[in-house]
The first five atom37 places (N, CA, C, CB, O) and aatype in JSON, in Angstrom:
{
  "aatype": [20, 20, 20, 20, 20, 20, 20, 20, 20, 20, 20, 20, 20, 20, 20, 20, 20, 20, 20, 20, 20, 20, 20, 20, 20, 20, 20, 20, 20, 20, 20, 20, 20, 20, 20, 20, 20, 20, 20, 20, 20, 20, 20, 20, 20, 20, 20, 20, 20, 20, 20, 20, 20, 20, 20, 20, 20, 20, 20, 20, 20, 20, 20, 20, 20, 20, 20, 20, 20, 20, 20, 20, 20, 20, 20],
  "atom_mask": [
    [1, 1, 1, 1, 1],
    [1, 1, 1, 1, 1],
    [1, 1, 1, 1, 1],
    [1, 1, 1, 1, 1],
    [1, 1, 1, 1, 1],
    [1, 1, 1, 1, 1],
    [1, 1, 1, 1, 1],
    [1, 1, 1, 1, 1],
    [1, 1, 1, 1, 1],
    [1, 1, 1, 1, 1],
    [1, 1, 1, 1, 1],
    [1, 1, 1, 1, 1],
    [1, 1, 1, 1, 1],
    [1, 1, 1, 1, 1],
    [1, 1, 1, 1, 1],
    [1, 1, 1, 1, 1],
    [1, 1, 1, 1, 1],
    [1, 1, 1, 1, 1],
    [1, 1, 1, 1, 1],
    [1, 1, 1, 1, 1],
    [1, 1, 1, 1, 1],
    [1, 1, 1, 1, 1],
    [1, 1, 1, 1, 1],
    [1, 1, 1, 1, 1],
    [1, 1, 1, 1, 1],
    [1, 1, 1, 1, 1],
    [1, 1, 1, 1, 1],
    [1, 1, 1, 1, 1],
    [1, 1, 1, 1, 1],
    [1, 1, 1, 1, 1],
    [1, 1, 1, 1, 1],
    [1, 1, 1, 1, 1],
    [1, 1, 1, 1, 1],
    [1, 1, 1, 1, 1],
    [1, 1, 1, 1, 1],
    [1, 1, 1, 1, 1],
    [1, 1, 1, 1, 1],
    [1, 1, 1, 1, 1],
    [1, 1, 1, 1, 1],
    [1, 1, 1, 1, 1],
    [1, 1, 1, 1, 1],
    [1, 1, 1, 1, 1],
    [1, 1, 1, 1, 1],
    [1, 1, 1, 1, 1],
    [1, 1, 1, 1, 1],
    [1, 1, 1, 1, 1],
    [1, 1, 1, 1, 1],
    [1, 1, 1, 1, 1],
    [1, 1, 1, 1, 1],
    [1, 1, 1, 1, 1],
    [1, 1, 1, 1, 1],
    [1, 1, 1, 1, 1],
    [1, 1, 1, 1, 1],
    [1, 1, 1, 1, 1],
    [1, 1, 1, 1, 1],
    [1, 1, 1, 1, 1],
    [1, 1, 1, 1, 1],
    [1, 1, 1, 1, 1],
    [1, 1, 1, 1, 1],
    [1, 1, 1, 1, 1],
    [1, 1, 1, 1, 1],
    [1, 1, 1, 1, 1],
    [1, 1, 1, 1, 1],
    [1, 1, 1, 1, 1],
    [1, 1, 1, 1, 1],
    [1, 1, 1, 1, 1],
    [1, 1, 1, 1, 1],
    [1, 1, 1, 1, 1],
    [1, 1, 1, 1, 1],
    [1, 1, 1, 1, 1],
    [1, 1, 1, 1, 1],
    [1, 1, 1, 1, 1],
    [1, 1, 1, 1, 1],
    [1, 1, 1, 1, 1],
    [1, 1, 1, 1, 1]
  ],
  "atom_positions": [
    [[81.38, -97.02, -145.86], [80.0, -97.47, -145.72], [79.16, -96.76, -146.79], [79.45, -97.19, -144.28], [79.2, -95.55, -147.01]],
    [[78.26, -97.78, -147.51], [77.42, -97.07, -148.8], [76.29, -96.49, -147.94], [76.77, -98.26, -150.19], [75.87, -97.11, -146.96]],
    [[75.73, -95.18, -148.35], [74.34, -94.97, -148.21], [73.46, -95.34, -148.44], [74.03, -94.39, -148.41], [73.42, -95.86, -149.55]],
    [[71.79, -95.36, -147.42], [71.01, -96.01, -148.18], [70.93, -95.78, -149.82], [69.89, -95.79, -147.6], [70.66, -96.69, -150.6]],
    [[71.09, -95.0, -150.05], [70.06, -94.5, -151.32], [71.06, -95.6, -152.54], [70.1, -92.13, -151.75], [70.65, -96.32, -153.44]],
    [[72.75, -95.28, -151.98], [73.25, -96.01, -152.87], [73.52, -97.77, -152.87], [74.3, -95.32, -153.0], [74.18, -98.26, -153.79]],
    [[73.02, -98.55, -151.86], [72.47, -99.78, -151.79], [71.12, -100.05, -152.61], [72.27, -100.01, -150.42], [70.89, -100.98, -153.39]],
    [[70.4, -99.1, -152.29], [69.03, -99.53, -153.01], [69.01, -99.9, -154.24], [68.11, -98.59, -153.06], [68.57, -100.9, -154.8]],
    [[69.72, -98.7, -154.7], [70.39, -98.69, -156.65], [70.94, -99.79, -156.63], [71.72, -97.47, -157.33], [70.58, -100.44, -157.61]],
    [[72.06, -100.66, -155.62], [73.11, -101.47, -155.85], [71.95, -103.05, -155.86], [74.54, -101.24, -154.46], [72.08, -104.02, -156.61]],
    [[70.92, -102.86, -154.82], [69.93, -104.29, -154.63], [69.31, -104.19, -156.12], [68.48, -104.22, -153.15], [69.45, -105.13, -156.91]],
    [[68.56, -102.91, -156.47], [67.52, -102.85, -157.52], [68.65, -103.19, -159.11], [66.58, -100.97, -157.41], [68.24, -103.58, -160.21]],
    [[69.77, -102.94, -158.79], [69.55, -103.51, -160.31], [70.33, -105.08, -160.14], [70.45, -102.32, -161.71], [70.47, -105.68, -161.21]],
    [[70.74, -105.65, -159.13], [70.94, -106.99, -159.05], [69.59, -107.63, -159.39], [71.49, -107.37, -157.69], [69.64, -108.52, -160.24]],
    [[68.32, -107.32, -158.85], [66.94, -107.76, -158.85], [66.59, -107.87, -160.36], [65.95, -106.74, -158.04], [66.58, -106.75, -160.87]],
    [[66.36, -108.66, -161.06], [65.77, -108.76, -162.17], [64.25, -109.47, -162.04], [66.72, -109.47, -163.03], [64.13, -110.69, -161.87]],
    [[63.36, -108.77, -162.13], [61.62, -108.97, -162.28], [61.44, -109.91, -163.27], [60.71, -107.58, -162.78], [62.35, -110.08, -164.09]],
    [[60.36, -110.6, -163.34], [60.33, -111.06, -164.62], [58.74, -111.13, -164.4], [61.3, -112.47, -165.05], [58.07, -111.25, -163.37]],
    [[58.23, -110.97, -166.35], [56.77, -110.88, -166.21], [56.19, -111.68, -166.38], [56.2, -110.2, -166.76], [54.97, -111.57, -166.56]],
    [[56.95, -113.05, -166.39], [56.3, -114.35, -166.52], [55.4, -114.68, -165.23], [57.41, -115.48, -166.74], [54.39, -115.38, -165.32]],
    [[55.96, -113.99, -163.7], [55.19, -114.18, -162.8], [53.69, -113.43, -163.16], [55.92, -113.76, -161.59], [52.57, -113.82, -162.85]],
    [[54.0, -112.44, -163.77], [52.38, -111.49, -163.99], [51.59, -112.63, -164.7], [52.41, -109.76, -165.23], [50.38, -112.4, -164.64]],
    [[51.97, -114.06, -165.51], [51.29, -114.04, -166.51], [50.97, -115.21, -165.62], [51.75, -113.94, -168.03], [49.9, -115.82, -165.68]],
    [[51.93, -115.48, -164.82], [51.11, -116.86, -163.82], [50.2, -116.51, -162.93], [52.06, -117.73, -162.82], [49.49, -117.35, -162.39]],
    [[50.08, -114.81, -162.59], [49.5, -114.22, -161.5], [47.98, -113.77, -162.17], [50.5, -112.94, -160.89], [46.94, -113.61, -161.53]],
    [[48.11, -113.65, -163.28], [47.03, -114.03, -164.29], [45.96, -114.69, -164.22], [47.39, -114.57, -165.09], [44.81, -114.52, -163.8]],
    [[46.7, -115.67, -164.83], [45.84, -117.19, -164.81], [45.4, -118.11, -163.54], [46.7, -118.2, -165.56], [44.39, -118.8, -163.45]],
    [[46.6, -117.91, -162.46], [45.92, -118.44, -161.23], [46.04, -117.24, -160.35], [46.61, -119.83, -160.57], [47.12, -116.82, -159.95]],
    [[44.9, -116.71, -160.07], [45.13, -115.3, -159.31], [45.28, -115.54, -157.75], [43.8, -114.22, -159.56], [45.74, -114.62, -157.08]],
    [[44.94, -116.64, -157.18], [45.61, -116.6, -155.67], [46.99, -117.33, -155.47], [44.59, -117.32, -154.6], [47.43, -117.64, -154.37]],
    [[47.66, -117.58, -156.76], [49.41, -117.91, -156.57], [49.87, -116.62, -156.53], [50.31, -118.82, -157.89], [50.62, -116.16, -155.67]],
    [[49.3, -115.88, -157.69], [49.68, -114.46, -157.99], [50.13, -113.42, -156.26], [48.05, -113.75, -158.96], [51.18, -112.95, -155.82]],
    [[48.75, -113.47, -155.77], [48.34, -113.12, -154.46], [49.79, -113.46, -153.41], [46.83, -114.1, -154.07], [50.65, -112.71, -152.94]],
    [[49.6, -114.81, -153.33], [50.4, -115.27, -152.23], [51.8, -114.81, -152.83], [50.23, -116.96, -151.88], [52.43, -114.09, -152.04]],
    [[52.31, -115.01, -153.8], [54.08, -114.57, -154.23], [53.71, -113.18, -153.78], [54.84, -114.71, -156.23], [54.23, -112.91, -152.7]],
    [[52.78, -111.98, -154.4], [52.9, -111.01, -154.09], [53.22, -110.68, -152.58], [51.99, -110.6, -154.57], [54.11, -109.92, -152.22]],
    [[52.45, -111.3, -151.84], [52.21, -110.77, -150.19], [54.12, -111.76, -149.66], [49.94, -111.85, -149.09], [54.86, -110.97, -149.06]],
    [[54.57, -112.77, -149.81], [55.65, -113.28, -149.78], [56.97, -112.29, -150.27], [55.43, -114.42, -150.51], [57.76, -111.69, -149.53]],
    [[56.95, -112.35, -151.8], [57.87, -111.28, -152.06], [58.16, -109.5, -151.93], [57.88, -111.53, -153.05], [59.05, -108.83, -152.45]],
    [[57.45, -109.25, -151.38], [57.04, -107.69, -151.41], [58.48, -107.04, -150.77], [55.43, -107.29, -150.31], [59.08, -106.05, -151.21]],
    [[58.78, -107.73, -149.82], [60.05, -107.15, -149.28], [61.63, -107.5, -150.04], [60.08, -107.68, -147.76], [62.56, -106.7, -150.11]],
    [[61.6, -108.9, -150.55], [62.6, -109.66, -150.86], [63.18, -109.76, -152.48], [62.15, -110.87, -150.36], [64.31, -110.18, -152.75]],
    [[62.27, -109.33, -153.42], [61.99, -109.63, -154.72], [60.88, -108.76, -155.33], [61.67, -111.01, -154.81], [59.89, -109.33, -155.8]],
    [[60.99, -107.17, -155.36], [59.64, -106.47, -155.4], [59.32, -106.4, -156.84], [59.65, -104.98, -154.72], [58.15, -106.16, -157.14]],
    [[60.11, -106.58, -157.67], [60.04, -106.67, -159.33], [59.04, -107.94, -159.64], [61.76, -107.0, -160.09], [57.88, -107.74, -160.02]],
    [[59.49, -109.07, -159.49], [58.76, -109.96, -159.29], [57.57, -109.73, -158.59], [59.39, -110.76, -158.84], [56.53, -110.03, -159.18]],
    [[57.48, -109.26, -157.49], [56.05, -109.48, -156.81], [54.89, -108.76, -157.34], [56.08, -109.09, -155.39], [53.72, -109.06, -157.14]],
    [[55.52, -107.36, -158.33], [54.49, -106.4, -158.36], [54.15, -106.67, -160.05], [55.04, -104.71, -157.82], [53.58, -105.84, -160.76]],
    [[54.65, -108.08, -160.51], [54.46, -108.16, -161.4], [53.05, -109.19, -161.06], [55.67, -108.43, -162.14], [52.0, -109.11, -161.71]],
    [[53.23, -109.96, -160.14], [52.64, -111.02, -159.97], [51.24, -110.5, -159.11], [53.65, -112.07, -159.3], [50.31, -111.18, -158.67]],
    [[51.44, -109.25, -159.05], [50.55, -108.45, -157.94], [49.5, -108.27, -159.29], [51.36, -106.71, -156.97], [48.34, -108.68, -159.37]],
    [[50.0, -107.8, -159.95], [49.18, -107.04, -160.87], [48.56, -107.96, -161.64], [49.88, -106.06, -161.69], [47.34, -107.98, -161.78]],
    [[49.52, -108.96, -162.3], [48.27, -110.03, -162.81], [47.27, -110.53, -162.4], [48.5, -110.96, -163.05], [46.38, -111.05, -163.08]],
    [[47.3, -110.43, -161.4], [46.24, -111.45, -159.95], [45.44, -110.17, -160.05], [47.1, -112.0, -157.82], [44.48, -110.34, -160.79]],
    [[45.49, -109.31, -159.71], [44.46, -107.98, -160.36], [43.71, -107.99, -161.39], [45.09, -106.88, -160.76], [42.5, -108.19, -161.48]],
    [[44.47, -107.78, -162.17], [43.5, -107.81, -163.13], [42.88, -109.0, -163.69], [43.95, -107.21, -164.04], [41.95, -109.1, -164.5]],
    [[43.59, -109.87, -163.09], [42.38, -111.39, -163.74], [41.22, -111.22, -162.66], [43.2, -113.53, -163.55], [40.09, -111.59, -162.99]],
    [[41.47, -110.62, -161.24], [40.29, -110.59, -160.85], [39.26, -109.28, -161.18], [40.48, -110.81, -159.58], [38.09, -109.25, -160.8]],
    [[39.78, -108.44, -161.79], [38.87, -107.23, -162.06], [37.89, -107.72, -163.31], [39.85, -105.75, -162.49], [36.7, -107.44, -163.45]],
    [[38.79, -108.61, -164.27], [38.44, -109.17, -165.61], [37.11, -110.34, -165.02], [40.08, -110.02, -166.49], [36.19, -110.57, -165.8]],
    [[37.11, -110.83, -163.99], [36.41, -111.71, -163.83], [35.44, -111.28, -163.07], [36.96, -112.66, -163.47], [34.34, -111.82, -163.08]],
    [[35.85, -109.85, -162.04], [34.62, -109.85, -161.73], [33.94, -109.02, -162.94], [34.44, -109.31, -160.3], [32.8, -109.43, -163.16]],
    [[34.26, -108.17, -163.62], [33.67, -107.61, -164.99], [32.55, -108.86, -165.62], [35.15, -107.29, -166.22], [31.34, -108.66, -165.77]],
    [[33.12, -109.94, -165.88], [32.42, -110.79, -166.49], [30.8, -111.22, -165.65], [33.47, -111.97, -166.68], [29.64, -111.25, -166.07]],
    [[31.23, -111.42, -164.7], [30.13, -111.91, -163.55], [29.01, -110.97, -163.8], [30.66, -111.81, -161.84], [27.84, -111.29, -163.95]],
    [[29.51, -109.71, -163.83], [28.78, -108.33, -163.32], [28.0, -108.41, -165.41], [30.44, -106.39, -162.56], [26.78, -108.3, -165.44]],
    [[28.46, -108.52, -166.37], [27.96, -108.78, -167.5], [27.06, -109.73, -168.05], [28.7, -108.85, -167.99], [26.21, -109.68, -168.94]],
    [[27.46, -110.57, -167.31], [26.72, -112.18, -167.49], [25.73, -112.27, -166.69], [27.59, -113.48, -167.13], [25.12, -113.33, -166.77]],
    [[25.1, -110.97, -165.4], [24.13, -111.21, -164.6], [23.49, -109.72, -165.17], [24.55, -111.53, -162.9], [22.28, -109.59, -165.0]],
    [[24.03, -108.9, -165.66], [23.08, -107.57, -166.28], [22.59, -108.28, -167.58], [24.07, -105.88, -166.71], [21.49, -108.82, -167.62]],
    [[23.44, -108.26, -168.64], [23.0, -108.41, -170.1], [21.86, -109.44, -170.29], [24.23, -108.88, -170.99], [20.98, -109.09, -171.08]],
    [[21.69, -111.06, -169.49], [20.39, -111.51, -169.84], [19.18, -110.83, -169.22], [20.32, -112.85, -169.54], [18.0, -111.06, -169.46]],
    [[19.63, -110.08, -168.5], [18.19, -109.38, -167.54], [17.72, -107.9, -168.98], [19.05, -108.3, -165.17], [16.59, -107.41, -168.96]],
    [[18.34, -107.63, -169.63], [18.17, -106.3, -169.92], [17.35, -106.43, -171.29], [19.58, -105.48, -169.99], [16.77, -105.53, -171.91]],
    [[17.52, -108.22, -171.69], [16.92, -108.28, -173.05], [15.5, -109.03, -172.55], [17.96, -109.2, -174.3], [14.62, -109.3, -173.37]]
  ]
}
């Protein structure tokens, strides 16, 4: 019987991530969302790729909002 520790190694490198989900998690940030909250247990390479795009397109957007409602007020 393998130990945890040596299954984990044996799942994690069968798992191949790919960052194409980050770049879909990107551009549509609540697909991003939902794969993330779906894969988290099953596929974590993938998910935390797709986690993070969906992040930062929303940090990027709310940045913009927060720019686009200061900068005409300030001139």
């Amino acid at each position: 019987m393998e130990s945890t520790i040596e299954q984990r190694v044996s799942v994690e490198e069968t798992q191949k991530g790919s960052n194409w989900w980050g770049v879909l998690g990107f551009f549509i940030p609540l697909v991003g969302l939902i794969l993330f909250l779906v894969w988290k247990t099953t596929n974590p390479k993938s998910s935390k790729a797709a986690g993070i795009g969906a992040l930062v397109s929303m940090i990027l957007n709310l940045l913009l909002v927060i720019a686009t409602a200061v900068l005409p007020a300030m001139m």
